[in-house]
C-alpha positions as CSV (number, residue, x, y, z in Angstrom):
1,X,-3.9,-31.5,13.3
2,X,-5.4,-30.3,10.1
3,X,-7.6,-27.1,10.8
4,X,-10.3,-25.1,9.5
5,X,-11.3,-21.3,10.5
6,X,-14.9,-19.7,9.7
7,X,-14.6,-15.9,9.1
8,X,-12.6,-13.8,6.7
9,X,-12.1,-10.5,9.6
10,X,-9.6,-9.2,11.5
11,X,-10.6,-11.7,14.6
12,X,-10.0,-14.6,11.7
13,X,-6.7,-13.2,10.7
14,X,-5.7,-13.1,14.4
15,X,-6.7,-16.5,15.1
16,X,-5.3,-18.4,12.0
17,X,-1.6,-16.1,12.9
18,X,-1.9,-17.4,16.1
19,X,-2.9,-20.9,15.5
20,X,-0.1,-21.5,12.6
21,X,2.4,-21.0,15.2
22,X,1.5,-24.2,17.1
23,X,3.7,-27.3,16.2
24,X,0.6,-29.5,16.3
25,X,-0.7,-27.9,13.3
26,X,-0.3,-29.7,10.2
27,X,-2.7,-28.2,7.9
28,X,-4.2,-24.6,8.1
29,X,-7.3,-23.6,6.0
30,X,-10.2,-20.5,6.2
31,X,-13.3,-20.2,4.6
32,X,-13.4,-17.8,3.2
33,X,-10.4,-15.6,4.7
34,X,-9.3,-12.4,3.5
35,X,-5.6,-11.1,1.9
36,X,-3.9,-11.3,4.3
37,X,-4.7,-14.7,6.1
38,X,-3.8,-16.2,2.2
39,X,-0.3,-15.9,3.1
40,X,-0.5,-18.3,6.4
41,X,-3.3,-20.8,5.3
42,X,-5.7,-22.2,2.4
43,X,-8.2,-20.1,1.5
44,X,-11.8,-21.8,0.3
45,X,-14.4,-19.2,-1.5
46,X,-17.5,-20.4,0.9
47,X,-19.6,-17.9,3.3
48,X,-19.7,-18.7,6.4
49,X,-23.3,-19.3,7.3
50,X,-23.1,-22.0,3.9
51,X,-22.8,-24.8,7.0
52,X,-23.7,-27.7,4.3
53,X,-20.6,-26.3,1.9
54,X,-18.2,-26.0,4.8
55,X,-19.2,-29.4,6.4
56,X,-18.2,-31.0,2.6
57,X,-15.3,-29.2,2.8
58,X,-14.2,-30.2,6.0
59,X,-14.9,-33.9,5.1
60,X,-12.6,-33.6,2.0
61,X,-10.2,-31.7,3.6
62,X,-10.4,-34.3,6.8
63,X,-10.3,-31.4,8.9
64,X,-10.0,-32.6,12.7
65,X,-11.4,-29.1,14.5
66,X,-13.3,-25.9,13.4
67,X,-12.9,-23.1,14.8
68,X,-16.0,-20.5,14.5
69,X,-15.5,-16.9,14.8
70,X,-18.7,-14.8,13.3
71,X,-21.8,-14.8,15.8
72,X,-23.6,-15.1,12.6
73,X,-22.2,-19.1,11.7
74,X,-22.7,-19.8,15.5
75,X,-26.7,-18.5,15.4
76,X,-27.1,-20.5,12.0
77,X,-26.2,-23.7,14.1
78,X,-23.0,-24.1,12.3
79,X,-21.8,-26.1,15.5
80,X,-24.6,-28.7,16.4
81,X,-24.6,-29.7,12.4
82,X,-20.4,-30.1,12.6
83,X,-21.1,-31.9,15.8
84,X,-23.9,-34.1,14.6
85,X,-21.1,-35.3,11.4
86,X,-18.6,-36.5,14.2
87,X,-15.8,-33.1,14.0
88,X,-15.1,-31.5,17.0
89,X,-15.7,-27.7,16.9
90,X,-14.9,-24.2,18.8
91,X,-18.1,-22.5,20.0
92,X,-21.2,-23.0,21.4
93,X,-24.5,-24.5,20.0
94,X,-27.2,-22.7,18.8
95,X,-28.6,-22.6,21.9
96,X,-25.9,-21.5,23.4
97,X,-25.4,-18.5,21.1
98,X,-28.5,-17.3,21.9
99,X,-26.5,-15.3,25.1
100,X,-25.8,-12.9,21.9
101,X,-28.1,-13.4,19.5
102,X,-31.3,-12.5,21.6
103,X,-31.0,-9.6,24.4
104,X,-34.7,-10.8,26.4
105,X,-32.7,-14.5,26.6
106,X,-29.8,-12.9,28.4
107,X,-31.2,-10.2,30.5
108,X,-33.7,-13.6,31.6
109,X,-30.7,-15.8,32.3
110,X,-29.2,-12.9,34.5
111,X,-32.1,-12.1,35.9
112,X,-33.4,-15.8,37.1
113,X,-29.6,-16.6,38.3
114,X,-28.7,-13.4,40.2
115,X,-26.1,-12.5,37.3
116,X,-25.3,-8.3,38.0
117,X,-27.0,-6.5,35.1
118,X,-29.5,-3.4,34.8
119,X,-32.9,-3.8,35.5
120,X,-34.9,-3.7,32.6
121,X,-38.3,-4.4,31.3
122,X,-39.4,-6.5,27.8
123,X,-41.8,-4.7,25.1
124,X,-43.0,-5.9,22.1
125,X,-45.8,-3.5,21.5
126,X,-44.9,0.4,20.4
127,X,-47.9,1.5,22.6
128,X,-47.1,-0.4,25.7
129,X,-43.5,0.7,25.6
130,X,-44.0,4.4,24.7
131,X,-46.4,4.4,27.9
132,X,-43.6,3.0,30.1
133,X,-40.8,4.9,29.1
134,X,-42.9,8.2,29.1
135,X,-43.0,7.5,33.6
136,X,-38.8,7.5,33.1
137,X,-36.4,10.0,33.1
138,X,-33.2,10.0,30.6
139,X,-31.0,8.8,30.6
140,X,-32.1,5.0,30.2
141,X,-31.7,2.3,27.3
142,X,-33.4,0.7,24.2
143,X,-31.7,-2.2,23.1
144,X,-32.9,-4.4,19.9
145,X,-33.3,-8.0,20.7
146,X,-31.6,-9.6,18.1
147,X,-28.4,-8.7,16.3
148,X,-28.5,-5.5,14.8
149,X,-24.8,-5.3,13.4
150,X,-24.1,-3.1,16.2
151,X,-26.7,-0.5,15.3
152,X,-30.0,-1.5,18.1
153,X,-28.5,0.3,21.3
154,X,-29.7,3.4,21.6
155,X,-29.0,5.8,24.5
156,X,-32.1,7.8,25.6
157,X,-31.3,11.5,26.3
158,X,-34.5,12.7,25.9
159,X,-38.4,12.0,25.6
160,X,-38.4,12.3,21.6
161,X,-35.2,9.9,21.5
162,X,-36.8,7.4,23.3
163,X,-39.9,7.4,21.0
164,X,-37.7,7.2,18.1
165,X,-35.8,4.5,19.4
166,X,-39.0,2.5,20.3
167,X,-40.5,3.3,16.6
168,X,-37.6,2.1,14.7
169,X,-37.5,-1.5,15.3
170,X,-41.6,-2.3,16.3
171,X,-43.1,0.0,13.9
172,X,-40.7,0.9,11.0
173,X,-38.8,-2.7,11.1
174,X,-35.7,-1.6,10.6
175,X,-34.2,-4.3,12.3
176,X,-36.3,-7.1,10.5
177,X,-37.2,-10.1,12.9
178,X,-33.9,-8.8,15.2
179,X,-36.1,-5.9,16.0
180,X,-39.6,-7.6,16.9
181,X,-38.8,-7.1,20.7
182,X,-37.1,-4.3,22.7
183,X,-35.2,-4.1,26.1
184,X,-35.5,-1.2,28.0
185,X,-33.1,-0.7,30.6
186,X,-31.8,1.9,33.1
187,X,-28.5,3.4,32.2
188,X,-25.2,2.9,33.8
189,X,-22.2,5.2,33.9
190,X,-18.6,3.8,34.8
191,X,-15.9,2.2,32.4
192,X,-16.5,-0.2,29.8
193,X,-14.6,-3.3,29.7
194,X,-14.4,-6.5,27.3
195,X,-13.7,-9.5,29.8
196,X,-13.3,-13.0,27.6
197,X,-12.7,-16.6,28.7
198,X,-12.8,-19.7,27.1
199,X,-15.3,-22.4,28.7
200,X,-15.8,-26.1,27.9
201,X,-19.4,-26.1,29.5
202,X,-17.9,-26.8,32.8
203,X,-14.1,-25.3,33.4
204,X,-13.2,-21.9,32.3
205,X,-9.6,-20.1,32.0
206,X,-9.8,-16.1,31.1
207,X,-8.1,-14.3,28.9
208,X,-6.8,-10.3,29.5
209,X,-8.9,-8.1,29.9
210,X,-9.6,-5.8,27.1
211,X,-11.1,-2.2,25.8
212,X,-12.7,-1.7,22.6
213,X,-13.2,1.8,21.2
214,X,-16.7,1.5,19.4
215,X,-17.8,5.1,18.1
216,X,-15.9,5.9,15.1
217,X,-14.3,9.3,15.4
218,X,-11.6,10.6,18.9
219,X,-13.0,11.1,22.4
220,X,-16.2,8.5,22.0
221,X,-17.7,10.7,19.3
222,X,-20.2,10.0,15.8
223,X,-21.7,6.4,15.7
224,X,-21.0,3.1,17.0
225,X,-18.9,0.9,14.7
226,X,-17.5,-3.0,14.9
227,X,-14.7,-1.5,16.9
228,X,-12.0,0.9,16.2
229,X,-9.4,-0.5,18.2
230,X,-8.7,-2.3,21.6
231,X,-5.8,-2.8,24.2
232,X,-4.8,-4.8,26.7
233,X,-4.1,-5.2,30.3
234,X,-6.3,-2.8,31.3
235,X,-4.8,-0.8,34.7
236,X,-8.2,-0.5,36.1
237,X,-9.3,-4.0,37.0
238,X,-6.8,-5.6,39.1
239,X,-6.7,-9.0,40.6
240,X,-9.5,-8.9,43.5
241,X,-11.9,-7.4,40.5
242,X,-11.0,-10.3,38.2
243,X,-11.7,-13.1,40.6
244,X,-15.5,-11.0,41.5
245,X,-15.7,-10.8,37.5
246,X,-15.1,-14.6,37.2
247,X,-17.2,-16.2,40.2
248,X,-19.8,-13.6,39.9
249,X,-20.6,-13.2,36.4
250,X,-18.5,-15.4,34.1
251,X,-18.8,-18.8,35.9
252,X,-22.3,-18.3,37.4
253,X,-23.2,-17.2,33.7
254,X,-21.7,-20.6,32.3
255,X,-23.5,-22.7,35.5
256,X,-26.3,-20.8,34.3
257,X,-26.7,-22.3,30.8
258,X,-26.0,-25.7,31.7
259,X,-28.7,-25.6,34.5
260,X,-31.0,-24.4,31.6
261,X,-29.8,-27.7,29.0
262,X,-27.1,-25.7,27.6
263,X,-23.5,-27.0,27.4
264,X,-21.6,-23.9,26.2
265,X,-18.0,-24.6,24.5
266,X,-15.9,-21.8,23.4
267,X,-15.5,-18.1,24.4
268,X,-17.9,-16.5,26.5
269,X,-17.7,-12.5,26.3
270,X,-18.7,-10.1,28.9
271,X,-19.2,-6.8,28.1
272,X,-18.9,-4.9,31.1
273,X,-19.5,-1.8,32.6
274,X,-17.7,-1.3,36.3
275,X,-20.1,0.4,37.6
276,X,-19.3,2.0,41.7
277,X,-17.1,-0.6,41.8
278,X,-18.5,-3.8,40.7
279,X,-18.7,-5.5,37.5
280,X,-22.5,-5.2,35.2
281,X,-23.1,-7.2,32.6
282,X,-23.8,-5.0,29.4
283,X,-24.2,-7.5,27.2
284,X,-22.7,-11.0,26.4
285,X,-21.2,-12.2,22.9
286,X,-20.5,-15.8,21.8
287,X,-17.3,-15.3,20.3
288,X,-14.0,-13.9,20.1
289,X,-14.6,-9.9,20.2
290,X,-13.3,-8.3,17.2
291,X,-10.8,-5.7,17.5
292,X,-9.8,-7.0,20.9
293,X,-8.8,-10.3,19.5
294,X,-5.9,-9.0,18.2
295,X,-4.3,-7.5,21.1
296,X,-5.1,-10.2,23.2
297,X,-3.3,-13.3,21.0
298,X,-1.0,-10.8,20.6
299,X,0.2,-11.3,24.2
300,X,-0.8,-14.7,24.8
301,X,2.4,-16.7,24.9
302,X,1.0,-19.8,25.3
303,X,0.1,-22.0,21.9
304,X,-3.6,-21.7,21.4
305,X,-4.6,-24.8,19.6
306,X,-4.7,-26.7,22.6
307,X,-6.7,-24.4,24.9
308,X,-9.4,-24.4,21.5
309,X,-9.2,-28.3,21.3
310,X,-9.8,-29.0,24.7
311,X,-12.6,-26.7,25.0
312,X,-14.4,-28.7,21.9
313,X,-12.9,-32.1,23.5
314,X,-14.8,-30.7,27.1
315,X,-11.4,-31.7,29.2
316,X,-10.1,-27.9,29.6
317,X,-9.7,-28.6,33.5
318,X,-7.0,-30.6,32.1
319,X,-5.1,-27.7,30.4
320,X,-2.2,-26.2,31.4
321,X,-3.1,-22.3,32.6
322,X,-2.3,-19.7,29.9
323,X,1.1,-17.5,29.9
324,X,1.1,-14.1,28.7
325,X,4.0,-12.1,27.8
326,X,5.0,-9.0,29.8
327,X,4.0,-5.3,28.3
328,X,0.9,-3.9,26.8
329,X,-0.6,-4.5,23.5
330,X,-3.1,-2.2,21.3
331,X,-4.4,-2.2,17.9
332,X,-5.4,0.4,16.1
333,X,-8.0,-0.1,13.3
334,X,-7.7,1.5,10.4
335,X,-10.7,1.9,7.6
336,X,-11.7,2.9,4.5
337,X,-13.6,6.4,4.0
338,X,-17.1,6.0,3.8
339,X,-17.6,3.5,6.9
340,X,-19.5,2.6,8.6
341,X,-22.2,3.2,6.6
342,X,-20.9,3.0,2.6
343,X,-17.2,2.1,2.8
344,X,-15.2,3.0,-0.4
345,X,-13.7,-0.3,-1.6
346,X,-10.5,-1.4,-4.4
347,X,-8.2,1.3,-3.2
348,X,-4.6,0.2,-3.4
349,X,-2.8,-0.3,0.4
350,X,0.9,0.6,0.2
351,X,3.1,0.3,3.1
352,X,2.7,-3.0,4.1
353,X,5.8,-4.4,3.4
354,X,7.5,-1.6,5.4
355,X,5.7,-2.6,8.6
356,X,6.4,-6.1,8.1
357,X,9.9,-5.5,9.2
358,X,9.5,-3.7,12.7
359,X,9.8,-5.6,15.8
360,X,6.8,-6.3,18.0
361,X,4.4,-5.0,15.1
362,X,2.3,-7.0,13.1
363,X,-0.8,-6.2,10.8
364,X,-3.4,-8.3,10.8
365,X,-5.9,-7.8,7.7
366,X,-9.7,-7.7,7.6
367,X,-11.3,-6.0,4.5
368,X,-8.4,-6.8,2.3
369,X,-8.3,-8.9,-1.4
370,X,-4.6,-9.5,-2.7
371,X,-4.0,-9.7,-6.1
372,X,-0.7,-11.0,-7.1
373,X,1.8,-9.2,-4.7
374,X,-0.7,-6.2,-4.0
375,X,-3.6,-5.6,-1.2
376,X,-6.9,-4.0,-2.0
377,X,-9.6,-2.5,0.5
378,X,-12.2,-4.7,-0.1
379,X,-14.3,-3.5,3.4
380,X,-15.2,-0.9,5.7
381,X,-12.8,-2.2,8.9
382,X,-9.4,-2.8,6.8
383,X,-6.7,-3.3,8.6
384,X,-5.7,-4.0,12.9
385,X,-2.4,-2.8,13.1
386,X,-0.9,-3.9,16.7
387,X,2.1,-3.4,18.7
388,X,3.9,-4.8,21.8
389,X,5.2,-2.1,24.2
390,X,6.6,-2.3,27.9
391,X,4.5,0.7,29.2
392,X,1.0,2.0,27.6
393,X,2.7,5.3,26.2
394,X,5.3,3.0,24.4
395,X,2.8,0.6,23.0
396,X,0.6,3.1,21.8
397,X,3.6,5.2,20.1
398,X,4.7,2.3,18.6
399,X,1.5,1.3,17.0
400,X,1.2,4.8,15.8
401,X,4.1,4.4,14.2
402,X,3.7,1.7,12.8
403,X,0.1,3.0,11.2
404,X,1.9,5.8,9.6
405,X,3.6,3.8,7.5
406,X,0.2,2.8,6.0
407,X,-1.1,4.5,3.1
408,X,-4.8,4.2,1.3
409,X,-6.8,6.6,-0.6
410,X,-9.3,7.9,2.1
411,X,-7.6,5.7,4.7
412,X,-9.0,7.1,8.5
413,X,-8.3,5.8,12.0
414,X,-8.5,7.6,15.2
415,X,-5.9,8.8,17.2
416,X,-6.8,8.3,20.7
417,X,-6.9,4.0,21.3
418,X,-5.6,3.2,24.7
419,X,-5.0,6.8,26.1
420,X,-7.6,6.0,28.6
421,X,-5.1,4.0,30.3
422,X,-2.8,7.2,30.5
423,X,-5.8,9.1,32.0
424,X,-5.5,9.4,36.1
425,X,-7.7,6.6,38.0
């Protein structure tokens, strides 16, 4: 089957590593990929919301399936124009991505089909908002509607932060059109969780579940990022948690869209909070998460072109269930100085090649360029290095390891992914 993968991140590298293992693969490509994913597959120069320059491509590359990872392709309807020429993609219609792409459509959904989530109210006026949250007490919520690369959440912890965070996006714009309406919810406490599955509109199968580290420096602290690393299993959610998680929430969520027109195809992600026991939704994504990607295809034994195929074909009842291999896997993101804000960029990455040969490691690239036999930064998130270990400590030693090795002017990662698994329940 002849191939073609939107994205040029981490995810992307992780996907087209994984993929080029399958022996039903007979041609790999990525538009527009990054250093490292040149090594393993074809590399085309086109961004990935260019739908009309990727649909030409794919034609003259008679590619048979796309697989989309940016929510960005997904929201500029990437899939119902691939669709509408006759090639089978992985991910969800417009429509579908709207689960991320607009908070008020989610927090609806959940709301009108009994889907666990916080309450919340909708604003889209500063003065009618400011008068509600001045009745609450901190700490509560303000989310941006749209996609706000991460940036509109905000976590009220007193009365001047919650102005601020209502001013921002409906009086200053900072947000553009992502920021025309807010969410204001109440504020739950517990432990975060990324919980992903693949869905062909009707049938689902999950995948591990995962926990991304978002704020950028050791114990939670300075701001949120993309993700600064992930591992899975997680020890906390055992099996009686994961079949409330996927009747509950995941499969009521996919019932959900198609009782509302919606046929979703692709991965569904649940960010959750476990909350006195039981699973909230905090949000949902329309895509592979990125860092926990890598951990998770890191594990999966199974060969993942079917599982994507038969999602886009809608037959994934007909799948054979995943296998996973034993142990724990974490990656650790490592990035240039300067991110997340103004990441330094053309610094020269040595080490590479000495991390290449240790067992159970590999790196996968994200803001990378290679010229000739040398990698460049050329981003803020660099590199996902990730490990296979039996126990948690050994994974996470490992990876460390192997992330020594490493070596870029103003290079930082932190040092704590996965030691919440080490911490007592």
């Amino acid at each position: 089957m002849r191939v073609l993968v939107v994205g040029g991140g981490g995810r992307e590298h992780a996907l087209v590593w994984k993929l080029s293992q399958s022996p039903k693969i007979g041609a790999l490509f990525c538009a527009p990929g990054n250093g490292g994913i040149s090594q393993i597959a074809s590399c085309v120069d086109i961004g990935v919301t260019d739908t009309e320059a990727l649909l030409a491509c794919a034609r003259k590359e008679h590619i048979e399936l796309v697989v989309v990872g940016p929510e960005s392709a997904l929201a500029a309807g990437i899939v119902d124009r691939f669709e509408g020429a006759g090639i089978p993609v992985f991910g969800p219609c417009e429509a579908g991505s709207r689960i991320e792409t607009s908070k008020v459509f989610a927090k609806a959904l959940m709301e009108k089909h009994g889907i666990p989530t916080a309450p919340f109210r909708t604003f889209d006026a500063f003065d009618r908002g400011l008068a509600y949250i001045k009745g609450l007490s901190p700490p509560y919520v303000v989310k941006a509607d749209g996609l706000a690369a991460g940036k509109g959440a905000y976590v009220i912890k007193s009365a001047d932060e919650g102005e601020r965070a209502l001013r921002e996006p409906l009086v200053d714009h900072i947000y553009g059109d992502a920021g025309k309406r807010v969410i204001v919810e109440d504020f739950l406490s517990g432990i975060e969780a990324s919980y992903l599955v693949f869905s062909d509109g009707s049938s689902m199968q999950r995948m591990l579940p995962s926990q991304d580290h978002k704020a950028l420096r050791d114990n939670d602290k300075g701001p949120n990022t993309g993700g600064m690393g992930a591992y899975t299993p997680l020890p906390f959610i055992e099996k009686a948690m994961e079949e409330s998680i996927d009747a509950f929430v995941m499969k009521r969520t996919i019932d959900a869209l198609r009782d509302e027109g919606i046929t979703y195809k692709g991965v569904l992600y649940g960010g959750l909070m476990l909350h006195d026991g039981n699973p909230y939704v905090l949000e949902f994504n329309a895509r592979f998460g990125d860092p926990e990607t890598q951990p998770i295809l890191f594990k999966m034994e199974s060969d993942l072109l079917p599982v994507v195929s038969s999602c886009a074909e809608g037959n994934l009842g007909k799948a054979e269930p995943l296998v996973w291999k034993e142990g724990v896997a974490v990656c650790v993101v490592v990035a240039s100085r300067g991110y997340p804000e103004r990441p330094e960029k053309g610094k020269l990455i040595k080490g590479l090649s000495e991390v290449e040969g240790q067992k159970d490691v590999v790196v996968f690239h994200a803001g990378t360029k290679r010229v000739g036999n040398e990698y460049y930064t050329s981003g803020g998130r660099v590199l996902g290095v990730t490990a296979l270990g039996s126990t948690y400590r050994k994974a996470i030693d490992k990876v460390y390891e192997a992330v020594s090795c490493i070596e870029f002017e103003g290079m930082y990662y932190r040092r704590d992914i996965g030691h919440k698994a080490l911490e007592p329940a």
